[in-house]
VOLOBA-322583 format. One record per residue (C-alpha): residue in three letters; residue number from 1; x, y, z. Coordinates in steps of 0.05 Angstrom, whole numbers, always signed. Example, Ala and Ser with C-alpha at 12.3 -4.5 7.8 and 13.67 -1.06 7.14 Angstrom:
! VOLOBA-322583
residuo,num,px,py,pz
ALA,1,+246,-90,+156
SER,2,+273,-21,+143
! end
This chain:
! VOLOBA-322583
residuo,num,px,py,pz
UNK,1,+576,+398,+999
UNK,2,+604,+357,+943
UNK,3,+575,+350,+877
UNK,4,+550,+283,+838
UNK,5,+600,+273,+777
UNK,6,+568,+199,+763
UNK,7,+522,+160,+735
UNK,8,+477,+145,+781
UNK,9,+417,+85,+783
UNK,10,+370,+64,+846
UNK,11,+369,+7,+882
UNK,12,+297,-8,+909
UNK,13,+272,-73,+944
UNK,14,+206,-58,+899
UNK,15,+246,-68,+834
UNK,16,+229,-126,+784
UNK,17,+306,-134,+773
UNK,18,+351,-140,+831
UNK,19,+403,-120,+788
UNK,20,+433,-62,+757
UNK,21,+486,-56,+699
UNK,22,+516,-3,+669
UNK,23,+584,-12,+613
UNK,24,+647,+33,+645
UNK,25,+714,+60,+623
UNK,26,+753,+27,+673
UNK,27,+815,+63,+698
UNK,28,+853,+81,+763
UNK,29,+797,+126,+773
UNK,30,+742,+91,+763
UNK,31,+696,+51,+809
UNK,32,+630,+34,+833
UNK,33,+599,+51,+893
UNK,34,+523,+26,+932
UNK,35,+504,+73,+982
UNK,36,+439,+57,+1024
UNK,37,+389,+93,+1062
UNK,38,+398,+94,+1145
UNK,39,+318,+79,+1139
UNK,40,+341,+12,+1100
UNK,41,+329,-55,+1137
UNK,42,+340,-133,+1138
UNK,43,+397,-173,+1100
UNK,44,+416,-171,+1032
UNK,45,+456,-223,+988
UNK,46,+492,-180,+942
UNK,47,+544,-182,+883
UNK,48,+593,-137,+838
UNK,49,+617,-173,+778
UNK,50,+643,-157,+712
UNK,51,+604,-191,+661
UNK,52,+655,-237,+640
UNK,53,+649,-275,+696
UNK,54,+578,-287,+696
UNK,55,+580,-353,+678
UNK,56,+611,-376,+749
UNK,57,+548,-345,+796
UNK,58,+509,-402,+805
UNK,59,+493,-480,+788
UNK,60,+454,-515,+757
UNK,61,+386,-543,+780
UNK,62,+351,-611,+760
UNK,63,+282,-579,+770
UNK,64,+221,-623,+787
UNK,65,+174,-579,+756
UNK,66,+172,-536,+699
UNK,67,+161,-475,+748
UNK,68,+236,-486,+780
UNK,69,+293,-439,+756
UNK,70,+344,-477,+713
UNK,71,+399,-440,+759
UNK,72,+403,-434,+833
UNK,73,+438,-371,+847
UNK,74,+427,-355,+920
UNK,75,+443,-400,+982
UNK,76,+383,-414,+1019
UNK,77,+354,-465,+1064
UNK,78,+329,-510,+1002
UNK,79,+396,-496,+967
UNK,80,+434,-530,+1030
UNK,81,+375,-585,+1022
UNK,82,+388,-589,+953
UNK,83,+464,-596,+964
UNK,84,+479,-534,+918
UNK,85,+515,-501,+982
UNK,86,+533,-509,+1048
UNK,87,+498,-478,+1120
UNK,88,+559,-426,+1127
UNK,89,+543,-402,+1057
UNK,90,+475,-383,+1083
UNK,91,+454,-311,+1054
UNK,92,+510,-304,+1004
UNK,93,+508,-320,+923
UNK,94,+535,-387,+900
UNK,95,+584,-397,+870
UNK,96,+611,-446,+806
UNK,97,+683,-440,+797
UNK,98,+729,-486,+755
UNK,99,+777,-530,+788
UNK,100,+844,-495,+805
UNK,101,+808,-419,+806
UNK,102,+800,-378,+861
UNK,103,+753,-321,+874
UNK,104,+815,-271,+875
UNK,105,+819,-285,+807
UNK,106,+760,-268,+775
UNK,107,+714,-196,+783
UNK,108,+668,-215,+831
UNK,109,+659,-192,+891
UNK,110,+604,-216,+943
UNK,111,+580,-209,+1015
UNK,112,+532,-220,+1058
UNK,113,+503,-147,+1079
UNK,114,+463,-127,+1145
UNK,115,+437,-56,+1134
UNK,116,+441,-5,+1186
UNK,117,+371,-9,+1213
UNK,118,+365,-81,+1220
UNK,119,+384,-103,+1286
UNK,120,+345,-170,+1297
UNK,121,+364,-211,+1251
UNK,122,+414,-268,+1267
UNK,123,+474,-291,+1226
UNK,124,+464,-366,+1242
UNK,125,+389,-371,+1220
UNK,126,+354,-401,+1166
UNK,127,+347,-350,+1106
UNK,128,+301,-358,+1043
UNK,129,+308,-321,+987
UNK,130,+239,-267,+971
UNK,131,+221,-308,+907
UNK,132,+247,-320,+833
UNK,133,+304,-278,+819
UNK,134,+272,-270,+747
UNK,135,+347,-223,+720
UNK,136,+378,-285,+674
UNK,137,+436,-252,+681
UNK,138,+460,-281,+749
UNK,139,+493,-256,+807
UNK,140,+550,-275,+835
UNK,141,+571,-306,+904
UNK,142,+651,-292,+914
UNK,143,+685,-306,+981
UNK,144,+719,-250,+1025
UNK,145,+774,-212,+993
UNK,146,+824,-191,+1044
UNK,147,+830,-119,+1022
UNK,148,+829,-59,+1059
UNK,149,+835,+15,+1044
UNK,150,+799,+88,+1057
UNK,151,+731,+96,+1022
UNK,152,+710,+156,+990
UNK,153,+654,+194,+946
UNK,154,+675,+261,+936
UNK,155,+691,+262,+861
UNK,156,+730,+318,+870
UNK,157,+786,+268,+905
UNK,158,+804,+229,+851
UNK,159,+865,+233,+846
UNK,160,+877,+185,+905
UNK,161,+831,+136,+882
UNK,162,+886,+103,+852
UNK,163,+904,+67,+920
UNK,164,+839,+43,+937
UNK,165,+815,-26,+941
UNK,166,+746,-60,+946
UNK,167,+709,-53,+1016
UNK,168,+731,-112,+1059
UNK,169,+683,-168,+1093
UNK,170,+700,-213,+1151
UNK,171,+716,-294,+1138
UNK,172,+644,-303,+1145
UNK,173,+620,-269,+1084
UNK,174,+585,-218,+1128
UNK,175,+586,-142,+1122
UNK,176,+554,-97,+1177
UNK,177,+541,-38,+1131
UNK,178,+574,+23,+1161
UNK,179,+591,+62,+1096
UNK,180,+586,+70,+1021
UNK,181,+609,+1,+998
UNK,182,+658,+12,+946
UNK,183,+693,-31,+886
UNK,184,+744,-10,+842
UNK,185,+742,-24,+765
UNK,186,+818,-25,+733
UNK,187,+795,-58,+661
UNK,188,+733,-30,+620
UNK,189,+677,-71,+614
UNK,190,+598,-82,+637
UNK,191,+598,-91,+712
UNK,192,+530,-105,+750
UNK,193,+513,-97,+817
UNK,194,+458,-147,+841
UNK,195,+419,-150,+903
UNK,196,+374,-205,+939
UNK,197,+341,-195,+997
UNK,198,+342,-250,+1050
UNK,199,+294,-255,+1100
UNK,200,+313,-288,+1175
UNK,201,+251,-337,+1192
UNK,202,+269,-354,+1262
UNK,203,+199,-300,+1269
UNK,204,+155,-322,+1224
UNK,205,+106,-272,+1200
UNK,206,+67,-310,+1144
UNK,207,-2,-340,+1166
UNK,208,-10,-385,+1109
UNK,209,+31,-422,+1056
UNK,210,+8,-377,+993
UNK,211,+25,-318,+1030
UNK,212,+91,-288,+1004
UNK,213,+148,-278,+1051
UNK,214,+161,-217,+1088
UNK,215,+226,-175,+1062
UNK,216,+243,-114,+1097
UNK,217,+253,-48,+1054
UNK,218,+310,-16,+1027
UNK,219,+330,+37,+982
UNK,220,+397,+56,+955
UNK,221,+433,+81,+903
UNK,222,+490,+45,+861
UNK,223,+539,+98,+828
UNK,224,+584,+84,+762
UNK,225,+648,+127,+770
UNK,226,+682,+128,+709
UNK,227,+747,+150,+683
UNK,228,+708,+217,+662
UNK,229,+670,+266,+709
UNK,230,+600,+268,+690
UNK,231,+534,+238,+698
UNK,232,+529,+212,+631
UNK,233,+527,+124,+622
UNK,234,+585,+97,+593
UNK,235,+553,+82,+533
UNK,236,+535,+157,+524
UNK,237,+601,+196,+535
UNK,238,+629,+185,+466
UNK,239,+575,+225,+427
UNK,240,+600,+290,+477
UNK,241,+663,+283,+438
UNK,242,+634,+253,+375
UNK,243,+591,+314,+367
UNK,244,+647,+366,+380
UNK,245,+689,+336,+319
UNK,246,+621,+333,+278
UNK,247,+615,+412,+293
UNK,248,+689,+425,+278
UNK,249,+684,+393,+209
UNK,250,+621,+426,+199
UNK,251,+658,+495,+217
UNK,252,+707,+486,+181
UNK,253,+669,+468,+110
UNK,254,+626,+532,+127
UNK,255,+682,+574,+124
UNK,256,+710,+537,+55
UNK,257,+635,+551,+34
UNK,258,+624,+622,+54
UNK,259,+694,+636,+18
UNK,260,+668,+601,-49
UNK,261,+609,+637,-42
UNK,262,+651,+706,-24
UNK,263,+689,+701,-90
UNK,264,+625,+692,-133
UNK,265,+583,+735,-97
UNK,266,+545,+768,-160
UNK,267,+541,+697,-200
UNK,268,+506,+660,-151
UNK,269,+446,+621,-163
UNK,270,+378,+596,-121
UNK,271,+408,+527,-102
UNK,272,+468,+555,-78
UNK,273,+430,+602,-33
UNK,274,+389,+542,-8
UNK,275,+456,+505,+5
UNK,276,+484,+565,+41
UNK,277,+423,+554,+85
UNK,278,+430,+483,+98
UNK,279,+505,+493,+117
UNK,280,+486,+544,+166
UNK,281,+425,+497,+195
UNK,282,+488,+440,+193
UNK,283,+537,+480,+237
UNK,284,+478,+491,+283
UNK,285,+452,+433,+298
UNK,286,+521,+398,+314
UNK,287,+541,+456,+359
UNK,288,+462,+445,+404
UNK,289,+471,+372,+393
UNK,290,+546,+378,+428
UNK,291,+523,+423,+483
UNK,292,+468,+379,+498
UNK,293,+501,+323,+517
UNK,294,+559,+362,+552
UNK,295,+485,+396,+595
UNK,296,+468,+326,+605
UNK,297,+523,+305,+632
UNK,298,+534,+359,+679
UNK,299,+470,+359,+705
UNK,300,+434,+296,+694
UNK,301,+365,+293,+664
UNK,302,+318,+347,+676
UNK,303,+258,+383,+662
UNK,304,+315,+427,+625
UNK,305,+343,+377,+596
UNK,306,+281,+354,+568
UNK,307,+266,+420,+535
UNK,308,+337,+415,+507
UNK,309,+332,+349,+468
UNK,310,+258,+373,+444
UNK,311,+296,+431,+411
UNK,312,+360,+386,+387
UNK,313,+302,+338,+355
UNK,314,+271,+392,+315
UNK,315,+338,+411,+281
UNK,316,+353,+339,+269
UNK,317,+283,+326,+236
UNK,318,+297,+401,+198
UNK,319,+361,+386,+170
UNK,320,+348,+318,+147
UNK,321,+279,+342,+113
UNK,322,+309,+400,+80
UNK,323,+363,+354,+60
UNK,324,+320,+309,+23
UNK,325,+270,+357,-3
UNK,326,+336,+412,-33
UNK,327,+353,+333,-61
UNK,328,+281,+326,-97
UNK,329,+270,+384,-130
UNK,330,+338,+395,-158
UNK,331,+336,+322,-188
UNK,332,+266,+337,-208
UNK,333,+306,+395,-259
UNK,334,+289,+450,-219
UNK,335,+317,+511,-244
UNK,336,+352,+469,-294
UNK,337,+309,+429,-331
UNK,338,+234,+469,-311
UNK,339,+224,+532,-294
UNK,340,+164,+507,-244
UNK,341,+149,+440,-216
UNK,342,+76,+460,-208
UNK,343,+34,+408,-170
UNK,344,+88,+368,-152
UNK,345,+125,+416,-112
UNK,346,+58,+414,-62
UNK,347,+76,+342,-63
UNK,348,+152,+352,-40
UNK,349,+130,+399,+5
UNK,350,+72,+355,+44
UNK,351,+128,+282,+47
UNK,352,+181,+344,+69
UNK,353,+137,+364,+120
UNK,354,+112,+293,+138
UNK,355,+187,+266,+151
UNK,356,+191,+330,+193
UNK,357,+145,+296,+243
UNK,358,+157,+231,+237
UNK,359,+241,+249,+247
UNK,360,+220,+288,+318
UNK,361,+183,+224,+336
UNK,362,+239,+188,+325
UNK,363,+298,+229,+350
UNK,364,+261,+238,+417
UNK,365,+249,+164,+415
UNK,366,+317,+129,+408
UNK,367,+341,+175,+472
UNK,368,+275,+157,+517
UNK,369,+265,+90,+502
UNK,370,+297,+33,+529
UNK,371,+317,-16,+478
UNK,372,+317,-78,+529
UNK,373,+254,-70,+557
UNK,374,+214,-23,+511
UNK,375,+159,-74,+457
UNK,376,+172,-89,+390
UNK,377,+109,-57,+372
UNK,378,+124,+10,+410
UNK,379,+196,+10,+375
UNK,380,+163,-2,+308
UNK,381,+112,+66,+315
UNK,382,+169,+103,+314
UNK,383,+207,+73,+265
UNK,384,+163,+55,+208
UNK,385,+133,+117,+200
UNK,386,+202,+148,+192
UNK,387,+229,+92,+140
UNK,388,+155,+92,+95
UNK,389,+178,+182,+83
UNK,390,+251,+163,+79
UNK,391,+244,+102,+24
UNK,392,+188,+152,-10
UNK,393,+245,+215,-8
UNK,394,+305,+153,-37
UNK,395,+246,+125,-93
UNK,396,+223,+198,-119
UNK,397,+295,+223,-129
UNK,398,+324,+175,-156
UNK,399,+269,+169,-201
UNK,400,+265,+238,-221
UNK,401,+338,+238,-223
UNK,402,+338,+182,-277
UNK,403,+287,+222,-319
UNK,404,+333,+288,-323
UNK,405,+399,+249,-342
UNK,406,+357,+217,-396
UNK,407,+334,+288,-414
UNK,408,+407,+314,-412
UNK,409,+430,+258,-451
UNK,410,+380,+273,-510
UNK,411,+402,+350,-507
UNK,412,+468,+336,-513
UNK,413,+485,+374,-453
UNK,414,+556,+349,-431
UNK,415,+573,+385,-373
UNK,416,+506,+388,-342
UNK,417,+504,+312,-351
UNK,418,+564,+293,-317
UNK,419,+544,+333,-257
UNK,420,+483,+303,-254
UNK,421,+517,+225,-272
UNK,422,+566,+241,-210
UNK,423,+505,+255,-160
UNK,424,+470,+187,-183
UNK,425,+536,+160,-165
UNK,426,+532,+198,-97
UNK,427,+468,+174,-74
UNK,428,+476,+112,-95
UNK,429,+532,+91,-62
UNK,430,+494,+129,+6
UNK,431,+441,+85,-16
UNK,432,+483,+10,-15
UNK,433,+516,+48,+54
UNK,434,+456,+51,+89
UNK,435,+419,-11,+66
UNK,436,+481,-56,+87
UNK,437,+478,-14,+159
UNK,438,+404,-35,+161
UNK,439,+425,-107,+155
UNK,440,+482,-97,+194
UNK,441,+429,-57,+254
UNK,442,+375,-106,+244
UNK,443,+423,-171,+261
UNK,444,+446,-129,+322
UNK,445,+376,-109,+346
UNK,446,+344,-180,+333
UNK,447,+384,-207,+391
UNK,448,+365,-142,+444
UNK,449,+314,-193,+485
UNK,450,+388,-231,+498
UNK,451,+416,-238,+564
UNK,452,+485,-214,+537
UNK,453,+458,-160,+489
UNK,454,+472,-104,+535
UNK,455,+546,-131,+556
UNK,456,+569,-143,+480
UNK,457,+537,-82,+455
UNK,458,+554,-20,+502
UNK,459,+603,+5,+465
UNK,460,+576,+10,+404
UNK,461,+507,+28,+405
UNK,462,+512,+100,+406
UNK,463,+550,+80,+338
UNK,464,+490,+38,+305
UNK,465,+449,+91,+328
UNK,466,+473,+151,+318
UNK,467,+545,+158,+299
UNK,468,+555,+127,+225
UNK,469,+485,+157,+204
UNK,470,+520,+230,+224
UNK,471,+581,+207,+187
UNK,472,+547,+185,+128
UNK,473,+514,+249,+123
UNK,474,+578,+286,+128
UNK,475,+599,+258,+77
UNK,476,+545,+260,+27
UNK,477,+529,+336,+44
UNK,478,+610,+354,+28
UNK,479,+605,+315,-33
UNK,480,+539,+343,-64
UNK,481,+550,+414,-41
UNK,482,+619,+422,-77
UNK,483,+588,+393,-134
UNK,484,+544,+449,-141
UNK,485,+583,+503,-103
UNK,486,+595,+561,-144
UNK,487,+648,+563,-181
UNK,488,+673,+595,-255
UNK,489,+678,+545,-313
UNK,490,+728,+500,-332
UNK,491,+764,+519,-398
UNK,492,+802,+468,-420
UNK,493,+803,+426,-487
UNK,494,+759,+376,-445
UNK,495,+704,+422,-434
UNK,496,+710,+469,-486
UNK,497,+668,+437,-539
UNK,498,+604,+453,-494
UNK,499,+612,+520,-516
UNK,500,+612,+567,-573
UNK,501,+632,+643,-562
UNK,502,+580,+664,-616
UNK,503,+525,+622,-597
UNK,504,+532,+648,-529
UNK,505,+535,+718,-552
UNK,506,+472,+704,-592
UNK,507,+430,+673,-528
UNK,508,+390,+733,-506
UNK,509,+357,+745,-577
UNK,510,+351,+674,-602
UNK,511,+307,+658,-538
UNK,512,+266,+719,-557
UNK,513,+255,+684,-620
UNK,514,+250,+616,-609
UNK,515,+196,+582,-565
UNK,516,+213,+514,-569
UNK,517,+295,+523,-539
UNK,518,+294,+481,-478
UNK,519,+354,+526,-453
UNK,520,+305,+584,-437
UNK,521,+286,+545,-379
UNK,522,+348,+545,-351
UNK,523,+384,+575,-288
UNK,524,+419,+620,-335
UNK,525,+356,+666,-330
UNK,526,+352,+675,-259
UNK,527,+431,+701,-243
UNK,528,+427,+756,-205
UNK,529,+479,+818,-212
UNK,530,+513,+807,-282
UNK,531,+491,+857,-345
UNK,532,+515,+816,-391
UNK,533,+505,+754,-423
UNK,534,+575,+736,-435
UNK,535,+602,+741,-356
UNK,536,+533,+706,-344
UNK,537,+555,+643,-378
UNK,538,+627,+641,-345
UNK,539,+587,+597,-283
UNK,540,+582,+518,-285
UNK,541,+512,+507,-285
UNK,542,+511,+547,-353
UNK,543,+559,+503,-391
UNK,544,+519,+465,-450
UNK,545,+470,+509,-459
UNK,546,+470,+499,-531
UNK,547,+511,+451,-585
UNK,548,+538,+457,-642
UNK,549,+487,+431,-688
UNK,550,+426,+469,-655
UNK,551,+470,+539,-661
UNK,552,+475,+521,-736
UNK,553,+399,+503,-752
UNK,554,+379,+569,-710
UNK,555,+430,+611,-745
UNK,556,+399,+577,-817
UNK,557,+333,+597,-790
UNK,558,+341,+666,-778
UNK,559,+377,+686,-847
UNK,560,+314,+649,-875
UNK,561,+272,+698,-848
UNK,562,+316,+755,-857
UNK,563,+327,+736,-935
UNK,564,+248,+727,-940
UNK,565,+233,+794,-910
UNK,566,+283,+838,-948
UNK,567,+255,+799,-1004
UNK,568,+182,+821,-1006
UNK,569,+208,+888,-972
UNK,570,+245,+897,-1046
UNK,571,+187,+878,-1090
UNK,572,+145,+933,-1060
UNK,573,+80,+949,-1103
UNK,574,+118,+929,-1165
UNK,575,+115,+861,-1131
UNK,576,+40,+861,-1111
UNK,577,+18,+887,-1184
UNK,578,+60,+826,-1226
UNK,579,+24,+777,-1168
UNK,580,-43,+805,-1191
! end
């Protein structure tokens, strides 16, 4: 029994839209085929179209009352009335064509269709249409094409689907279905597949004039073959190859990191565990997030697949909280600046925590929710919540940030200051990235109630959704991280007047002597593995511990109090008798 490699969507009489849509990677091997049920019944108008042409199904009504449709799409008995078609046309969609174009030159493909278990109905009768086709988007009504060729559905047959040709209809516009109705698609674009049922009133069933005309069922199912084998949408399929290159990269900078961290094993400090963390959590995530989509695609959505993107949210809300909260604290001068951030680490911890939620909620919620038909107000729950933590994460650091370059800047600490000027500069330019993607997102979403929305923006939604925010990341992450990777300091002319060998040799006992050195605070204290001092300041986040003018004043200090105590240690009792 053959498998489903497809994308798949139903085709019910009970649906509000008689129309379904889907964006495809057209190809030799691509194509679309409607299958119905044997239980299916009655007559259906139906269309296949590629979007471009949408603006030749149907004409334009002068309506008498505000209630008509401003387009008539389908033929029926008061279309012919109307003079919008003629009787043969009876049952198919109408069509508007310019003056010199034929039907063989445009997508659309359209037939009258008599489903296997409708056997009563006559050809030549008067058909109505079941009510307001309420889809703006129109259907199409093309004449016969005179093409024939073998169907097929195995996916596994490709190959020869290179010959085929759409499924032919007689001169009458009439199919008897027999078979999968099939329609190739050469040229990528956003084909639709609409459906009307037509009912045959030569029996009338209604017993009144308000009660609504009686439409046989149907049920079938309208598959999206594209040029790859999978059951993913169009739309979807890049992010399975997106993802893979995200992990690569990701990969590739964890092995660059682990070596950094390999060669400078004993000198590491706290950060640069964290980081090590994060780039681990990083390779992770890309790798489930990859296998996800290659699951869904394989397999279709699931109670499996459900469980699956639960667990890819949760990483995705981790990483991005851990991101922003490793991003607090160190501007905060964690480490660096303070040896404790007190209270307002419980802070960082309860907005880390809160964007932990509120990035689940929203993870889960871009992949559920359809953006067409899903409220402003529902899209805004999980939205706002997300954007009040995220602008409260951007507004704290770059606050706090501020504050410790200003504090740098008064110490005199070169080196330290430049790293910490060249992460301002980081997340600020992430900053001006992702408010002019907002603007450029909000213009794009604004128009999503649009009739065209879905056909202009297929192919790049997975982008404004997902994609550039991943990228942006990327490249934020690499930045930061081998800003602060570990690494042995710089001696050059540039750099070298942030140091002084005896002042460094000096550290351990003028912080046992002086209270007030803002250097005792720093990470200096908390390298692990080195005995002594000297090897301890060959690491970056050492460098301008001290300068030259605070070395001199403590070195003044000190002989003070030496001179002063070998002074009074000379006098002796001689001292204490000539002060009496």
């Amino acid at each position: 029994m053959p498998s489903v490699f497809a994308y798949e969507a139903p085709l019910v009489d009970t649906d509000y839209s008689r129309q379904t849509c889907s964006g495809m990677w057209g190809g030799p091997s691509a194509y679309i085929n409607v299958t119905f049920d044997n239980s299916s019944q009655g007559q259906l108008a139906m269309v296949i179209y590629e979007w471009a042409d949408v603006r030749y199904l149907g004409k334009e009504a002068k309506p008498a009352t505000e209630e008509d449709l401003p387009r008539i799409y389908v033929c029926t008995s008061s279309a012919v009335t109307g003079g919008y078609c003629t009787r043969e046309q009876l049952g198919l969609f109408i069509l508007d064509l310019p003056a010199g174009k034929t039907v063989n030159e445009t997508s659309i493909w359209s037939a009258r269709v008599e489903l296997p278990a409708n056997k009563t109905s006559s050809v030549g009768g008067e058909a109505s249409s079941n009510g307001f086709w309420d889809n703006p988007a129109g259907n199409p009504t093309p004449p016969a094409d005179p093409y024939a060729s073998p169907w097929r559905r195995d996916a596994f047959s490709l190959p020869s689907l290179s010959a085929r040709q759409a499924t032919p209809i007689s001169s009458s516009g009439t199919l008897e279905y027999t078979g999968p109705i099939h329609y190739p698609v050469p040229k990528t674009g956003f084909y639709c597949v609409a459906a009307i049922p037509v009912t045959v009133q030569s029996n009338p069933t209604r017993r009144a004039d308000t009660d609504v005309p009686y439409h046989p069922t149907y049920k079938g199912t309208v598959l999206f073959q594209n040029t790859f084998k999978g059951q993913l949408p169009a739309t979807d399929y890049p992010k399975v190859n997106f993802y893979f290159l995200m992990f690569i990269a990701y990969a590739t900078f964890g092995a660059l990191w682990a070596w950094f961290c390999y060669r400078h094993m004993h000198e590491l400090l706290p950060i640069q565990y964290y980081l090590s963390g994060l780039v681990g959590l990083l390779v992770i995530e890309m790798l489930a997030n990859w296998v996800y989509y290659r699951y869904l695609n394989a397999h279709g959505k699931s109670t499996a697949s459900t469980v699956f993107l639960i667990v890819v949210a949760i990483l995705d809300a981790g990483r991005n909280s851990m991101s922003f909260f490793m991003l607090l604290v160190v501007s905060l001068g964690l480490s660096v600046v303070r040896e404790s951030l007190g209270k307002a680490m419980l802070k960082c911890q309860a907005l880390a925590g809160a964007h932990f939620l509120f990035g689940i909620l929203y993870a889960i919620g871009i992949v559920e929710l359809e953006l067409e038909s899903t409220s402003a107000l529902v899209l805004l729950l999980f939205i706002i919540p997300l954007a009040f933590t995220l602008s409260g994460f951007l507004l704290w650091i770059m606050y706090a940030l501020n504050a410790t370059i200003a504090h740098l800047r008064s110490r005199k600490q070169r080196y330290k200051l430049k790293m910490f000027e060249r992460l301002y500069y980081i997340l600020l330019f992430t900053v001006l990235v992702i408010a002019a993607f907002f603007v450029v997102s909000s213009m794009s979403f604004s128009g999503r109630l649009a009739e065209d929305y879905a056909a202009k923006t297929w192919r790049l939604r997975w982008w404004l959704l997902d994609g550039w925010l991943a990228l942006l990341y990327l490249v934020g992450f690499v930045s930061i991280a081998l800003l602060w990777r570990p690494n042995e300091i710089a001696q050059d002319e540039e750099d070298a007047e942030d140091y002084d060998l005896e002042a460094i040799q000096s550290r351990s006992h003028l912080r046992e002597e002086e209270d007030d050195d803002d250097d005792a605070a720093t990470l200096v204290a908390g390298r692990r593995g080195n005995s002594n001092n000297v090897a301890n300041d060959d690491v970056v986040f050492e460098i301008g511990d001290e300068d030259d003018e605070d070395d001199e004043a403590a070195k003044r200090r000190k002989a003070q109090r030496l001179s002063g105590e070998n002074r009074n240690h000379n006098q002796g009792p001689e001292g204490e008798r000539l002060m009496s």
